[in-house]
C-alpha positions as CSV (number, residue, x, y, z in Angstrom):
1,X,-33.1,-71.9,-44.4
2,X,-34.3,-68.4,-43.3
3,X,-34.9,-68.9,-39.9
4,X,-37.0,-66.2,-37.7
5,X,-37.4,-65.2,-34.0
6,X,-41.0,-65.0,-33.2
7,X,-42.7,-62.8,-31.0
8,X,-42.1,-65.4,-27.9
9,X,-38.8,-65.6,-28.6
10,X,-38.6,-68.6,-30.0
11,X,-38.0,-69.8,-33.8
12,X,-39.7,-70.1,-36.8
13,X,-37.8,-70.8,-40.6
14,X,-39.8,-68.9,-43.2
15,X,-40.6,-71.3,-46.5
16,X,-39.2,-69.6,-49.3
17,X,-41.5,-71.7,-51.9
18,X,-44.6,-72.2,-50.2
19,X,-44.0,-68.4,-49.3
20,X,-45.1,-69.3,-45.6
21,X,-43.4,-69.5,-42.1
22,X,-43.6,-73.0,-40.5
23,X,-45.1,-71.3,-37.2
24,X,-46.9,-67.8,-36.0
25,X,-45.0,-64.6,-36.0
26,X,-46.8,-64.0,-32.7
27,X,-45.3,-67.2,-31.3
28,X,-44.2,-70.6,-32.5
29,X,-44.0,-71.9,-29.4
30,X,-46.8,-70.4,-27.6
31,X,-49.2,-71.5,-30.9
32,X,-48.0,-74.7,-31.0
33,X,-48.6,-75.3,-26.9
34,X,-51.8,-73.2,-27.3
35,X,-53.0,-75.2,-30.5
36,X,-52.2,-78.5,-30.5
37,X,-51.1,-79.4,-26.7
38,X,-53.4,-77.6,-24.8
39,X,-56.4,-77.4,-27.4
40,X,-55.8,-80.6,-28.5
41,X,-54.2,-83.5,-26.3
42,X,-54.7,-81.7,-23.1
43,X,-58.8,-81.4,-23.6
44,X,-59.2,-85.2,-24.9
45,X,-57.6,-86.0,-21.3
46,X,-59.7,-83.5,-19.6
47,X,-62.7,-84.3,-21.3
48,X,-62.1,-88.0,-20.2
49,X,-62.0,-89.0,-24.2
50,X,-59.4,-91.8,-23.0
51,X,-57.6,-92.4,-20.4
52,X,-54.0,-91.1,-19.1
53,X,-53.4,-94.7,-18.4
54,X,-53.5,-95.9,-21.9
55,X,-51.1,-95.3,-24.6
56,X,-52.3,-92.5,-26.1
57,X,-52.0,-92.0,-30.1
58,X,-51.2,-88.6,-32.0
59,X,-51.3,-88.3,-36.2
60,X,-50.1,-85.3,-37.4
61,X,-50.3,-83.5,-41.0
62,X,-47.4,-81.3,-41.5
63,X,-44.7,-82.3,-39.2
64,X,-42.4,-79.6,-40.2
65,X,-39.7,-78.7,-37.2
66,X,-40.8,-81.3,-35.2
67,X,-42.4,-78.5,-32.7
68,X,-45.7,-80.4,-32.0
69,X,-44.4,-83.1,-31.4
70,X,-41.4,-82.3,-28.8
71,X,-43.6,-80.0,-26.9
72,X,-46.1,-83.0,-27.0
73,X,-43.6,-85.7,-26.3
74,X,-42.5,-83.3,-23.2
75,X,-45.4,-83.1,-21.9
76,X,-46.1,-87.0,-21.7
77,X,-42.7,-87.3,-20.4
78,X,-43.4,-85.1,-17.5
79,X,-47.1,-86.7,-17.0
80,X,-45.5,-90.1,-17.3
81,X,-48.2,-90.7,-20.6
82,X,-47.0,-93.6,-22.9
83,X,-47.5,-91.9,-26.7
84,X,-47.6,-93.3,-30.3
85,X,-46.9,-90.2,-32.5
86,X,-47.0,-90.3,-36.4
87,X,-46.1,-87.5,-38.6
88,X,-47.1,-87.1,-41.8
89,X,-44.5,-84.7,-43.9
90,X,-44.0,-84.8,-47.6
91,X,-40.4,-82.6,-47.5
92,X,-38.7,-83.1,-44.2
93,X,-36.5,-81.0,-43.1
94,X,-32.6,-82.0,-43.0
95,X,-31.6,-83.0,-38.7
96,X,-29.2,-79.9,-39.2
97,X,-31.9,-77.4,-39.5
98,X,-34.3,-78.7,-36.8
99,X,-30.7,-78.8,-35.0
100,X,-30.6,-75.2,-34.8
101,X,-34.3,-74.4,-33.6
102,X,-33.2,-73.9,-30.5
103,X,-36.2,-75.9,-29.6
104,X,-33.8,-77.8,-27.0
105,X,-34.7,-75.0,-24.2
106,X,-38.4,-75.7,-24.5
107,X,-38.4,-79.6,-23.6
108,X,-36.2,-82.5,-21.8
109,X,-32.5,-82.6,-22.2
110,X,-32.6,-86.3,-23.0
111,X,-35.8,-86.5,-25.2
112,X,-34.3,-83.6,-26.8
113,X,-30.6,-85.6,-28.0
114,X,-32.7,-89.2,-28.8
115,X,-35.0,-86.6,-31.2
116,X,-32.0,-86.0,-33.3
117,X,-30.4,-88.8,-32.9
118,X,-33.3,-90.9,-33.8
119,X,-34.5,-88.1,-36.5
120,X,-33.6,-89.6,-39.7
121,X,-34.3,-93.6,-38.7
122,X,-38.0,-92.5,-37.9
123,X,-38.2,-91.1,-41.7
124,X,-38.2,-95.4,-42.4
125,X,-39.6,-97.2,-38.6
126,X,-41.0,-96.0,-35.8
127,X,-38.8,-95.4,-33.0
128,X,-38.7,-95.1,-29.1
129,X,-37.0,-92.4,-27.9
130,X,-37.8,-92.3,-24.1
131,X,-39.8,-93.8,-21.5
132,X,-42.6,-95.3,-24.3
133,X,-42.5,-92.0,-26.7
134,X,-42.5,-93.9,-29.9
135,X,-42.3,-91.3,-33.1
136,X,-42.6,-92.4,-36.8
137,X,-42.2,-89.6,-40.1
138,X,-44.4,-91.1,-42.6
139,X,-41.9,-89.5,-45.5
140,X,-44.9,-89.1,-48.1
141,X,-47.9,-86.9,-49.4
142,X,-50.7,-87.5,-46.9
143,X,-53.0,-88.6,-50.0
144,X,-50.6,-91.5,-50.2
145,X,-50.4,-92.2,-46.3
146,X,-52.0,-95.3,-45.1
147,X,-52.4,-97.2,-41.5
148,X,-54.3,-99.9,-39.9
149,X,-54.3,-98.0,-36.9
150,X,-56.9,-95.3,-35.9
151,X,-55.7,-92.3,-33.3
152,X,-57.1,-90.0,-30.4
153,X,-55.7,-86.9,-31.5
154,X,-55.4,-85.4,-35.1
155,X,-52.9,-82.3,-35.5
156,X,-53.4,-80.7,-38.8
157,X,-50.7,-78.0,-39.3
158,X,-50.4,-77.5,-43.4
159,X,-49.5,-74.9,-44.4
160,X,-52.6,-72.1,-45.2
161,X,-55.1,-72.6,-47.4
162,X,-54.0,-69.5,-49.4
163,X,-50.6,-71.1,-49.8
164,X,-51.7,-75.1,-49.9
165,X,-55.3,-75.0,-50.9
166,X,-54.9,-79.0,-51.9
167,X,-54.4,-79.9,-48.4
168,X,-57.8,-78.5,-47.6
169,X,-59.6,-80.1,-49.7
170,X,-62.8,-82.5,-48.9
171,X,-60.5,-85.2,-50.3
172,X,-57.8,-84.4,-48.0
173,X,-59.4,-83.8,-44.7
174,X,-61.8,-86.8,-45.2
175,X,-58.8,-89.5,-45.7
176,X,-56.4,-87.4,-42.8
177,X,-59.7,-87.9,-40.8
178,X,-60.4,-91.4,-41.4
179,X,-57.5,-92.5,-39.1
180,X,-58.9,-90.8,-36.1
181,X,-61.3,-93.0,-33.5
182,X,-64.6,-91.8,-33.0
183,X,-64.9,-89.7,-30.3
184,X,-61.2,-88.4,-31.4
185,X,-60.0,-85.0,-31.5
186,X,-59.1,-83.1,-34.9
187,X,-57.3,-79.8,-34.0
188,X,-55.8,-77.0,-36.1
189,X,-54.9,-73.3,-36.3
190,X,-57.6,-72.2,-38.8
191,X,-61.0,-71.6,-39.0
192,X,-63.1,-70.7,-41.9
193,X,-66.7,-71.3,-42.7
194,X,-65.6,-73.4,-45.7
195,X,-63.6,-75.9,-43.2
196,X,-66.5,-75.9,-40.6
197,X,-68.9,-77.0,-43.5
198,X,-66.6,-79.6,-44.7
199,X,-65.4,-80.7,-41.0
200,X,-69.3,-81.3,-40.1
201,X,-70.2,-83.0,-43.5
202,X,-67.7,-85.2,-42.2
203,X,-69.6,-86.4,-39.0
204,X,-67.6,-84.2,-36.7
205,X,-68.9,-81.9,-33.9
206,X,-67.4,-78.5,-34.3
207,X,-66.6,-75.9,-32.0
208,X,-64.7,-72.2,-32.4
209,X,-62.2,-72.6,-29.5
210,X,-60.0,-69.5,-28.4
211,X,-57.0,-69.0,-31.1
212,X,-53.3,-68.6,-29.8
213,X,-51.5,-64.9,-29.9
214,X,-52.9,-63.5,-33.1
215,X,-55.7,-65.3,-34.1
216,X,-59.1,-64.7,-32.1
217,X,-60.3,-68.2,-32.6
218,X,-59.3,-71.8,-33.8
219,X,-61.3,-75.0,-34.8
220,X,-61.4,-77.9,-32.8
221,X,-63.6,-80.6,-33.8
222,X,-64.7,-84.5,-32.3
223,X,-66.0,-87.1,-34.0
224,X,-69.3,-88.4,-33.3
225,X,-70.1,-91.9,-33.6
């Protein structure tokens, strides 16, 4: 694994066959807090979407280093927010590589250890790993991923479109989307006229929200009904 320091400081690994980093150049940690915390979590709570008393529920497309979610996770933590967080990853990564992230300096000591020490059992069950974080790695294309549940929040964090055009598909966004409540939050890096079309064919309200370092603007999107 090639791994790269980001303009934040913090690391990225580059994907030698998808030909993609995992994260921004201009930041993995500050687009992943800007993106999916802040843009995402952090506005369904403001907005008053659900409540911080409830257990709140995360899916998320692409789980990759496990960035979102620890960042996420951390934030709960520190809010004292009971989370349910699913991630959807076709090729996760080995523990040894998400080992040496240094990721460890961005969130809580302890959540950090049960994270890697829980890593590989969450590829089969969900787990909790502190205080009511439960985390489960659905270990399968997201085509193939089913649930009973429905969630709040919906990271989607594939890869580009220019690198992974299947995962941006009408077929794919509809069936990721189909898991999310109405009134739930679908949140992601990109925005192209092509994805606002097929976000709003979808029954979503869209919005272009400010993009992290390096990208003017991002989608987030809430479904109506």
């Amino acid at each position: 694994m090639n791994f790269v320091i980001t303009a934040d400081g913090s690391k990225t690994i580059f994907h030698e066959t998808v030909g993609e980093h995992y994260h921004s150049k201009h930041g993995a940690v500050q687009e992943s807090r800007h993106v999916f915390l802040q843009s995402g979590l952090q506005y369904l709570l403001q907005q008053g979407l659900t409540s911080q008393n409830e257990k709140v529920s995360i899916l998320e497309v692409g789980f990759g280093t496990g960035l979102n979610f620890l960042l996420t996770a951390d934030y709960c933590l520190k809010q004292n927010i009971k989370l349910t967080y699913t991630g959807i990853e076709a090729y996760p990564l080995e523990v040894e590589v998400i080992a040496q992230t240094g990721y460890d300096k961005e969130v809580d000591a302890t959540l950090w250890h049960s994270f890697l020490e829980h890593y590989g059992q969450t590829l089969s069950n969900p787990q909790c790993l502190v205080n009511e974080i439960d985390l489960t790695i659905a270990h399968q294309e997201v085509l193939s991923f089913n649930s009973k549940q429905c969630v709040d929040v919906l990271y989607f964090d594939a890869f580009a479109a220019i690198h992974q055009p299947e995962m941006w598909t009408l077929e794919t966004l509809e069936h990721a989307c189909s898991f999310l409540k109405p009134g739930g939050v679908f949140v992601t890096y990109a925005i192209t006229g092509n994805l606002k079309r097929t976000m709003k064919s979808l029954g979503f309200s869209i919005e272009k929200a400010p993009g992290a370092p390096g990208k003017r603007e991002m989608l987030r999107a809430v479904k109506i009904g």
